[in-house]
C-alpha positions in Angstrom: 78.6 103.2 122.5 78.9 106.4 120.5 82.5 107.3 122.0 83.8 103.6 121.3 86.5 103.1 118.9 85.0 101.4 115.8 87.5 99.9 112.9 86.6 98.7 109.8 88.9 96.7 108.2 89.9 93.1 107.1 92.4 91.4 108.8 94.9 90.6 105.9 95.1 94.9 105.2 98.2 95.8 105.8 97.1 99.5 106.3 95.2 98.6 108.8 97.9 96.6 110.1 99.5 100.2 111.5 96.4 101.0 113.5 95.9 97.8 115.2 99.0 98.1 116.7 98.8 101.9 117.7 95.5 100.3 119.5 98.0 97.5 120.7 100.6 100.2 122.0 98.2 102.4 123.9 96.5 99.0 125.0 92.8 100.3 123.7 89.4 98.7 123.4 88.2 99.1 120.0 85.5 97.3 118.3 86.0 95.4 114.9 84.2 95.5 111.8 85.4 93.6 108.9 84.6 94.8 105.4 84.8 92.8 102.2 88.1 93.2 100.7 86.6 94.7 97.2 83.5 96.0 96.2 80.4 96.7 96.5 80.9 97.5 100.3 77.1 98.1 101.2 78.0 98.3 104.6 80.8 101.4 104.6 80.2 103.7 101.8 77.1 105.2 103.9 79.5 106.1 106.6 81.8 107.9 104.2 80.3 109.1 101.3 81.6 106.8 98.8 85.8 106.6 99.9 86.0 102.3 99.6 89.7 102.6 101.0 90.4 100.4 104.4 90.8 101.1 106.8 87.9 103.7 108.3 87.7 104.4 112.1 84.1 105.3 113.3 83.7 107.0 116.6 79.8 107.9 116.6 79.0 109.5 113.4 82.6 111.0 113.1 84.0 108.4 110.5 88.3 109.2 109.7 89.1 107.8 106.2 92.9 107.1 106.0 95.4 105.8 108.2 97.2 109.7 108.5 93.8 111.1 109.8 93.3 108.0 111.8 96.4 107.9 114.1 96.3 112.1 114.2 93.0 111.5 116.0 94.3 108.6 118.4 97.6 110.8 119.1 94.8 113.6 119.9 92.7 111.3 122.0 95.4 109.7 123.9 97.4 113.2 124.6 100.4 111.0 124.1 102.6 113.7 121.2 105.4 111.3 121.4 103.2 108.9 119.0 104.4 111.7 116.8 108.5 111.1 117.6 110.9 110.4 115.0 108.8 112.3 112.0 106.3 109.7 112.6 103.5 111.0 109.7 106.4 111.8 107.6 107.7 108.1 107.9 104.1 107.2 108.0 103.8 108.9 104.2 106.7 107.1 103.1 105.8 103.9 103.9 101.8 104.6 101.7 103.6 105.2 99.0 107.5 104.8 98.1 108.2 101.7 100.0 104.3 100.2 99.4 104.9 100.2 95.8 107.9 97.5 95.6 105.9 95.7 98.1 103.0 95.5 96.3 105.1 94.3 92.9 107.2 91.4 94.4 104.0 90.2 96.3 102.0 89.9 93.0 104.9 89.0 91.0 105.6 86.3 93.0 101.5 85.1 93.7 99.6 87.2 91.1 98.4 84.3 88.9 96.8 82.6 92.0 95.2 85.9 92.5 91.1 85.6 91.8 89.9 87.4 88.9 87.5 89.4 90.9 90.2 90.8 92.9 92.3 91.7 89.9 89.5 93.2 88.4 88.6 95.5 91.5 92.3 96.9 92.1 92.5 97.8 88.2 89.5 100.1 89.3 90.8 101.8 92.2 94.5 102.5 90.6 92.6 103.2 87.3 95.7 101.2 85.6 95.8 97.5 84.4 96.8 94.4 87.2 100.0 93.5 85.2 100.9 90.0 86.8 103.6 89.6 83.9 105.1 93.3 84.0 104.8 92.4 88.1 106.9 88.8 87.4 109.2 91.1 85.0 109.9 93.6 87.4 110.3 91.3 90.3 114.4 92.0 90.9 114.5 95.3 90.4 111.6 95.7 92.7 113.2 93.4 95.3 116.2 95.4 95.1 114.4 98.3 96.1 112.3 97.0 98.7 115.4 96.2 100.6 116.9 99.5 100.1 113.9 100.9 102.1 114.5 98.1 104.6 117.8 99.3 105.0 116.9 102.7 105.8 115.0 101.2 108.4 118.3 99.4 109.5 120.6 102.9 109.7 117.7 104.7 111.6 117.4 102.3 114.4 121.2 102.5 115.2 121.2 101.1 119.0 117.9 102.1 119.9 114.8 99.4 120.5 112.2 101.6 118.1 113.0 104.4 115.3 111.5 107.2 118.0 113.5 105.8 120.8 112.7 103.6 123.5 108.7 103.3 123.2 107.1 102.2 120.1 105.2 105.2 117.6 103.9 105.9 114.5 107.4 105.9 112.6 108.0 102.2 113.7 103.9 101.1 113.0 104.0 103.1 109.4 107.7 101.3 108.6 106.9 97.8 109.5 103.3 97.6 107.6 105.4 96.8 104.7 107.5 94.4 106.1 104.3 92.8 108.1 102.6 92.9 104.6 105.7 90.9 102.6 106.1 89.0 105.7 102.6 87.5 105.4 102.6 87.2 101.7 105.8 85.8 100.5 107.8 84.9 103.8 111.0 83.3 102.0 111.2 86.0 100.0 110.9 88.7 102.9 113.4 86.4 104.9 115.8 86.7 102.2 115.6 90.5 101.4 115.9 91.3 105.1 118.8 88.8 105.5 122.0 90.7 107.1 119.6 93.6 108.1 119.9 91.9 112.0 118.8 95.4 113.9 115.4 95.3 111.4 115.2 92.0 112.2 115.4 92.3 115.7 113.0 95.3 115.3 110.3 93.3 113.7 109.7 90.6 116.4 109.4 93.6 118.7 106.9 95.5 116.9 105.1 92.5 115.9 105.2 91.7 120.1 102.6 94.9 121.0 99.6 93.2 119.9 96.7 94.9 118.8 94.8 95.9 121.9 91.4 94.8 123.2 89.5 93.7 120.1 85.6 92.5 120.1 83.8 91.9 117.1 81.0 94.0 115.9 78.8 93.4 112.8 78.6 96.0 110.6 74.7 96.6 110.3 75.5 97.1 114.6 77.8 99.6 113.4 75.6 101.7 111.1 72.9 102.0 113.8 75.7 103.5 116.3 75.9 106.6 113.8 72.4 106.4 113.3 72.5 107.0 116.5 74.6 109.3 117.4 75.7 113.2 116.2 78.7 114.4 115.5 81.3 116.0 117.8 81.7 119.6 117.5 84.9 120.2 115.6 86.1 124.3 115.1 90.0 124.2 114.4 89.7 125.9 111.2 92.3 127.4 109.7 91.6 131.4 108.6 94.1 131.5 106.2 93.7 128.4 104.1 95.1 129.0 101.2 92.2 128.1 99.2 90.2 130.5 100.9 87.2 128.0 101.7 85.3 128.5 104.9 82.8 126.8 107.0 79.6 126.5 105.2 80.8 126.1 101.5 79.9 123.3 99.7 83.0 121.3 98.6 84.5 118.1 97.1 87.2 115.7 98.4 89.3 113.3 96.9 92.5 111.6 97.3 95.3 112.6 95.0 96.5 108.8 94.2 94.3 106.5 93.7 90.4 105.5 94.9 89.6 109.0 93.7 85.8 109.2 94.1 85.0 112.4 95.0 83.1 113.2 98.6 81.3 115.6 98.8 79.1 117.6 101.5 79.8 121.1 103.3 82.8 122.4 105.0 83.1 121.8 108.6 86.8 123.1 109.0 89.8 122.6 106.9 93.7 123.3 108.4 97.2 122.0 107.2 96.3 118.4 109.1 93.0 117.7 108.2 89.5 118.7 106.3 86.2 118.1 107.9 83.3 117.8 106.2 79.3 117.4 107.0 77.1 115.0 104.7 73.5 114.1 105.2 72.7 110.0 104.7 69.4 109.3 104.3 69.7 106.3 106.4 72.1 107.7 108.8 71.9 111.1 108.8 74.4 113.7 109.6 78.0 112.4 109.1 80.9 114.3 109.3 84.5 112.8 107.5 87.4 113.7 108.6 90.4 113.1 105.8 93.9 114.7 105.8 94.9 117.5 104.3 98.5 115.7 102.9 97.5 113.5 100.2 94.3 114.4 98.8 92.7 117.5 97.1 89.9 120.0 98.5 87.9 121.7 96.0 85.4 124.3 96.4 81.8 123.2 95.0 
């Protein structure tokens, strides 16, 4: 069990939407553990030190917090670089953040005052701003307007080919179409409307949404704790000499993303390169962990 793919998530999260169906396109067996969708998350933050982002992939007691760290590790594991085609992590970084933010405004402009208080309350916490329903409803064609403008871009890059990388599915197409999947689910007039004329990205999306997600079987999440309890982590060595922090193996440092859910992590340096940082923490409950988050996106401090 220590080498099986573990993913927590929940299944309405469109980020982990995109690794589902990288699972789905390499047709792998993963296990599932779903996490509450707002905290307290009693069940994860042992595993990672305090990051409450979904989703988390668990292989043994090596836990990847973010999708970017995620999918670098599959495209390692797999051997298959063409994940990669198409500036997959650069479409990948896009889709987090520029095209997610109109998403996330029409969505909650259209639904936010059926939206529990709870929730609201939670995601004012992890952006660290307030959960504007009314500046959301105010903002809602503008936003719309540039939600299909991203769509569109989508549209141009596909030209005659099945997939933005080609002819097999990658990480560009699984990072561009979380958005859409996300809308889709949402508000689906609305998304029906914005991607009306756009007939390639329509096309596009019923063949993305055809891979699948894989070989999934349910795990609980106590089931999941004892796996890293369990297990050690994998050796891990690719560091990179001329960081430009100067941090080596051994220091004690801090991580934490550069948007938002910025709780630091901290625990000592494993490695640290231009894709990713790895760093060791010792739970009491589990013991050692190591955390593997990317290096684009979120800061590494010494200390």
């Amino acid at each position: 069990m220590a080498d099986e793919l573990i993913l927590h998530h929940y299944d309405t999260s469109p980020f982990s939407e995109k690794v589902r169906l990288l699972f789905g396109a390499k047709g792998l067996a993963w296990r599932s553990v779903i996490q509450p969708t707002i905290m307290p998350k009693p069940d994860l933050v042992p595993l990672t030190g305090g990051y409450r982002r979904i989703p988390v992939m668990q292989i043994g007691a090596d836990v990847f917090c973010d999708t970017q760290v995620i999918m670098a590790e599959l495209v390692r594991r797999t051997g298959d670089r063409d994940l990669e085609k198409g500036g997959g992590f650069a479409v990948n970084f896009w889709a987090d953040r520029l095209f997610f933010q109109p998403a996330v405004a029409v969505i909650f402009g259209e639904i936010g005052d059926n939206v529990p208080k709870a929730f609201k309350d939670d995601r004012e916490k992890l952006s660290g701003r307030p959960f504007d329903t009314a500046a959301m409803k105010a903002a809602g064609p503008p936003m719309q307007a540039q939600w299909r403008a991203h769509a569109a871009w989508i549209e141009g890059a596909l030209g005659d080919q099945p997939f933005l990388a080609g002819d097999k599915p990658a990480i560009a197409d699984f990072a561009a179409y979380m958005n859409i999947w996300f809308m889709g689910g949402a508000v689906p007039q609305v998304t029906d409307a914005l991607l009306a004329g756009l007939e390639r990205t329509i096309a596009w999306r019923a063949r993305v949404a055809a891979i699948g997600h894989g070989q999934r079987k349910e795990m609980k999440p106590a089931d999941a704790l004892r796996v890293a309890a369990a297990a050690e982590p994998a050796p891990y060595t690719d560091h990179d000499p001329k960081d430009p922090l100067g941090v080596q193996p051994g220091d004690a440092v801090k991580i934490v993303a550069d948007d938002y859910g910025r709780e630091p992590i901290a625990g000592t340096l494993v490695a640290a390169n231009p894709h990713r940082v790895v760093i060791a923490r010792d739970d009491p409950t589990l013991g050692r962990v190591h955390n593997h988050f990317p290096r684009a996106g979120y800061m590494l401090m010494p200390g």
